[in-house]
C-alpha positions in Angstrom: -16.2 -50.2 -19.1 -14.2 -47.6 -20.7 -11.1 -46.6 -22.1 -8.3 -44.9 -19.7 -5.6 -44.1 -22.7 -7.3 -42.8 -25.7 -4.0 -44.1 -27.6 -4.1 -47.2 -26.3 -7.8 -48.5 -26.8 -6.7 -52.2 -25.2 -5.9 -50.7 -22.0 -9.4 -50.1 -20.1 -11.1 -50.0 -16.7 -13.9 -51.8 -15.1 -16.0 -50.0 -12.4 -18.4 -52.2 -10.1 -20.5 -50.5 -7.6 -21.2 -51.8 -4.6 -23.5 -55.0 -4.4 -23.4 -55.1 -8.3 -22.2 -58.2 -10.6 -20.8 -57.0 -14.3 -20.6 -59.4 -17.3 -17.9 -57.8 -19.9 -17.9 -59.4 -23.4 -15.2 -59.2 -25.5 -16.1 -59.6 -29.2 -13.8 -61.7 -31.3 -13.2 -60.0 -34.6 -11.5 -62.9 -36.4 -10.3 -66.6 -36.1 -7.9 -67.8 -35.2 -7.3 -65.4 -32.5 -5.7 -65.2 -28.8 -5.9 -62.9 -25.7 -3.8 -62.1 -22.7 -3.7 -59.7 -20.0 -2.8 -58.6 -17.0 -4.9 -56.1 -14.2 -4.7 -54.2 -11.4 -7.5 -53.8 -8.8 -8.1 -51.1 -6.9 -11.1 -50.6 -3.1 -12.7 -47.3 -3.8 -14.4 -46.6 -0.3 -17.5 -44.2 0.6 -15.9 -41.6 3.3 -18.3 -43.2 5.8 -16.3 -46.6 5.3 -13.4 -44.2 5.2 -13.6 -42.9 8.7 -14.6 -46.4 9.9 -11.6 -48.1 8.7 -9.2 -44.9 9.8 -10.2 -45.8 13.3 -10.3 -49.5 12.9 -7.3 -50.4 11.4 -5.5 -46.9 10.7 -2.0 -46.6 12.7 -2.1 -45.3 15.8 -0.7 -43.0 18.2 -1.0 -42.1 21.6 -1.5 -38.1 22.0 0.4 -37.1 25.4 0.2 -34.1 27.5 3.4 -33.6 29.3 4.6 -37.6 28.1 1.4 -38.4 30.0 -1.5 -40.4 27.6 -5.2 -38.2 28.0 -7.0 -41.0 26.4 -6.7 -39.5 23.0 -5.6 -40.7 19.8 -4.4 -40.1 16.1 -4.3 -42.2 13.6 -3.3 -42.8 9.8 -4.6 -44.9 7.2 -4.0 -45.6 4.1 -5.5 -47.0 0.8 -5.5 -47.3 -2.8 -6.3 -43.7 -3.7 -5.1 -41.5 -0.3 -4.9 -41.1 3.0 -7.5 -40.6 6.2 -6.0 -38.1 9.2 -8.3 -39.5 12.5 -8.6 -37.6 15.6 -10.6 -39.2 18.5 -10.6 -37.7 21.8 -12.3 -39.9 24.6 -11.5 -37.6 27.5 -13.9 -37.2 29.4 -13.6 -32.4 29.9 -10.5 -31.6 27.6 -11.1 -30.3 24.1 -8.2 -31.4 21.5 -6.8 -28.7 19.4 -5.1 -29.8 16.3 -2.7 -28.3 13.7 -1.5 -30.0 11.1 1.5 -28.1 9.2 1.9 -29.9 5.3 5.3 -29.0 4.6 5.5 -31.7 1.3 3.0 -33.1 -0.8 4.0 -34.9 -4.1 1.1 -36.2 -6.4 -1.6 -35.7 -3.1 -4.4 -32.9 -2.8 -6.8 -31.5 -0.4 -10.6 -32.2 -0.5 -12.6 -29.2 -1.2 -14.4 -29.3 2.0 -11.1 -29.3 3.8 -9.7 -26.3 2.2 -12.4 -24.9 2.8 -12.6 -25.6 6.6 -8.8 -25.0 7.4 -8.5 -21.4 4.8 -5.0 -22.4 3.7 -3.9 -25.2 2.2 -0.7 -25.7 4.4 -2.6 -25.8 7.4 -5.1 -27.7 8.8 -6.9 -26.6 12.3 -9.5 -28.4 14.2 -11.1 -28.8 17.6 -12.2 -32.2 18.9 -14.7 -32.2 21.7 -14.8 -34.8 24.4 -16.0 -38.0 22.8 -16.2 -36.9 19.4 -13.9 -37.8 16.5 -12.5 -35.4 13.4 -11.0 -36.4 10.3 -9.1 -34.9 7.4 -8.7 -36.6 3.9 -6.2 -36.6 1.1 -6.6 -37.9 -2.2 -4.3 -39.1 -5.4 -4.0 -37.5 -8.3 -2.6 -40.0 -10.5 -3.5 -43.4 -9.2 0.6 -45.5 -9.6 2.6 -42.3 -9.6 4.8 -42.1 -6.8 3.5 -40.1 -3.1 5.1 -38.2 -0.5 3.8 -36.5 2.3 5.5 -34.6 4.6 3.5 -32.9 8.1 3.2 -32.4 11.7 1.0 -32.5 14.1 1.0 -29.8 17.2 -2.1 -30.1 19.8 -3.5 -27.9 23.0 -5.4 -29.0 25.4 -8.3 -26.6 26.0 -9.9 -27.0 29.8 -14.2 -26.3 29.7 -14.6 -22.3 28.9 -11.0 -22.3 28.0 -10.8 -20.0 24.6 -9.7 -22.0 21.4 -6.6 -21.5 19.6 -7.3 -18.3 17.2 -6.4 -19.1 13.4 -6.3 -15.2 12.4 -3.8 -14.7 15.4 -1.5 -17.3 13.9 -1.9 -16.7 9.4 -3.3 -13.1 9.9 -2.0 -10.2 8.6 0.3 -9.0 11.4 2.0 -6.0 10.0 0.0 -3.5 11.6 0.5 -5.1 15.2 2.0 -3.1 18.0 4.7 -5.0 19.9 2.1 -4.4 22.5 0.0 -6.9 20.9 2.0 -9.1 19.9 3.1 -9.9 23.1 0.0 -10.5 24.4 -1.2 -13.0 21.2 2.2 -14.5 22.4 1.4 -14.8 25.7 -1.7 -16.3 25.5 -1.3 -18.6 22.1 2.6 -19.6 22.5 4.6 -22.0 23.9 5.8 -21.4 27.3 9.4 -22.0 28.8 9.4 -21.2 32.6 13.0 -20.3 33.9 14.5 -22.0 36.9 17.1 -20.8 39.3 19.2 -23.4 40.9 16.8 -26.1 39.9 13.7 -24.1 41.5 10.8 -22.8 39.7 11.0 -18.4 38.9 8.5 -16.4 37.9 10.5 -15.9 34.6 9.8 -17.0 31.7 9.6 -16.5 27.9 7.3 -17.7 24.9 7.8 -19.0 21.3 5.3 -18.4 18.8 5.5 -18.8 14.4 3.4 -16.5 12.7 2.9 -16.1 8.8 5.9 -13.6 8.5 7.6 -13.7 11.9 8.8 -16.1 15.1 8.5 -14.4 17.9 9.8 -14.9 21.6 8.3 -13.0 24.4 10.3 -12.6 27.7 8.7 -11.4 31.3 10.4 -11.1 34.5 7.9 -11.4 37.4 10.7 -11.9 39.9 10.3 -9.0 42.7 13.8 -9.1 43.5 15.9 -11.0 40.9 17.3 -9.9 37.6 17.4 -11.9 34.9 20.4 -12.1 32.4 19.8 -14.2 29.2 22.6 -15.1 26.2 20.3 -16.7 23.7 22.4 -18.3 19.8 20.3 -18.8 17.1 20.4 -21.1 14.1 18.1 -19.9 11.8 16.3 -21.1 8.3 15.1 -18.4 6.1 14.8 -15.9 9.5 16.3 -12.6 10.0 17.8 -11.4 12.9 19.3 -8.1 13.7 22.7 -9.4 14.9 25.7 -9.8 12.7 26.4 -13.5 14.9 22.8 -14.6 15.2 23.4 -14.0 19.2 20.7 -12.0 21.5 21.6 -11.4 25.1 18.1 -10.3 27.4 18.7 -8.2 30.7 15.6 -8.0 32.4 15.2 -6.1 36.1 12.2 -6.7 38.0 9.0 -6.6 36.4 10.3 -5.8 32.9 9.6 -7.7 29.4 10.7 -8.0 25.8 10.3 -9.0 22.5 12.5 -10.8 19.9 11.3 -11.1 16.9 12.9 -12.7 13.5 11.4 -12.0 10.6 11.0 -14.8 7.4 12.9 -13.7 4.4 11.8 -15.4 1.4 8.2 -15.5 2.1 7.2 -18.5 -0.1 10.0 -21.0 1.5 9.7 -23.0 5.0 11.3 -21.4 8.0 12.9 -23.1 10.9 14.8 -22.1 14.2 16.7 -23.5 16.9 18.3 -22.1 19.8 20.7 -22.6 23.2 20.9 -20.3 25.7 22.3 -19.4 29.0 20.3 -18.3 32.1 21.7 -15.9 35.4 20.1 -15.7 38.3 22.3 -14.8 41.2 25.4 -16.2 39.0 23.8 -19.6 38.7 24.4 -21.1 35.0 21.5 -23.1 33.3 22.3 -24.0 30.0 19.5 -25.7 27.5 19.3 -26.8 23.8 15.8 -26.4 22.8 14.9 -29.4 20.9 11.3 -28.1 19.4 11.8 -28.3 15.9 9.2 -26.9 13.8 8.8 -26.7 9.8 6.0 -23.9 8.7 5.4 -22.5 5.4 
């Protein structure tokens, strides 16, 4: 027993370990006399029982690949003093890449080992093998004060001897990148849009990609004997792009590419983008509103 409020002495806490009984006495000073009280309890679990009961009874949700289930889950539980990120992947070849983005976190922190695992604190990366399970952890720092946590979760689906999502490509310094290179990262690390002409499949496309001080879209036109005309609007948070009415237009011959790339402004606030755009091929006008939404620091 001891006191939790050196200025109030009454106010105390009692700690039982696990298969232990405790016996407080309180001393009566005087006579007559009277008590009262009230308490609170609180289930301080091992992060063993942690995980268990993350899997057991945490709320679930089905990870999809293409709004098709892969027999992989996430879940979220929590208790008296945080919360327990599970990732269990029961497929039986593909590897599960996670990133979590923390984009609010009000009277919550990161375990040490964590930190330590992911490099930043806003960002939490991790690789689930077939039949394993991976778990992140987040703690209270003032046990009744009010939480709020704010995240999301983005996952790849890595084939055997497919190479992992590279954490340097993505919170590297990138400054000293050619555009060469950074279409490539792109390329191979971003998300893909493949362009259709009159409802059939092209072999143009473009990519999407956030890094640390920069989102990036990387066009190629692979068509032999098509040209590809693109009017792209943009709706920017805390991004810069060289237009004067956030508008881009892309003319691509055969075999050509290029790169777009808006660059973050205040570099300690969240950026954000969203975009419609027109596609020509032949004369033939597809128009799409991208709903990706994506919140980085």
């Amino acid at each position: 027993m001891y006191a939790t409020d050196p200025k109030n002495p009454s106010k105390v806490m009692f700690v039982v370990q696990p298969e232990q009984e405790n016996l407080y006495i309180i001393k009566i000073l005087s006579l007559p006399c009277s008590t009262s009280y009230t308490y609170k309890s609180h289930l301080k679990y091992s992060r063993a029982h942690l995980k268990a009961l993350a899997v057991q009874k945490g709320k679930s949700y089905d990870i999809q690949r293409d709004g098709t289930n892969v027999n992989m889950k996430y879940h979220l539980f929590s208790h008296d003093f945080g919360y327990v990120f599970a990732f269990e992947n029961n497929h039986d070849t593909l590897t599960l890449d996670v990133r979590t983005v923390i984009s609010k976190l009000v009277n919550l922190k990161f375990s040490v080992r964590d930190l330590q695992a992911s490099r930043r604190k806003e960002l939490w990366w991790l690789q689930v093998k077939p039949g394993a399970k991976a778990f992140r952890f987040l703690s209270i720092c003032t046990l009744g004060a009010q939480v709020s946590l704010s995240y999301i979760n983005s996952y790849k689906f890595l084939s055997p001897g497919e190479m992992p999502y590279c954490f340097e490509e993505r919170c590297g310094d990138h400054n000293d990148l050619s555009d060469e290179q950074i279409m490539t990262i792109v390329k191979n690390r971003g998300e893909k849009t493949q362009l259709k002409n009159n409802g059939i499949v092209t072999e143009a496309s473009f990519y999407t990609m956030y890094f640390d001080s920069f989102f990036a879209m990387y066009f190629e036109n692979n068509e032999a004997n098509l040209a590809y005309i693109g009017n792209f609007s943009f709706k920017p948070t805390n991004l810069r792009i060289d237009s004067a009415d956030n508008k881009i237009d892309v003319n691509l011959k055969p075999y050509e590419k290029y790169l777009v790339k808006l660059s973050k402004i205040n570099p300690e606030e969240s950026v954000s983008v969203q975009y419609t755009y027109f596609s020509h091929f032949e004369g033939l006008i597809n128009q799409r509103e991208d709903p990706d939404f994506r919140v980085r620091n």
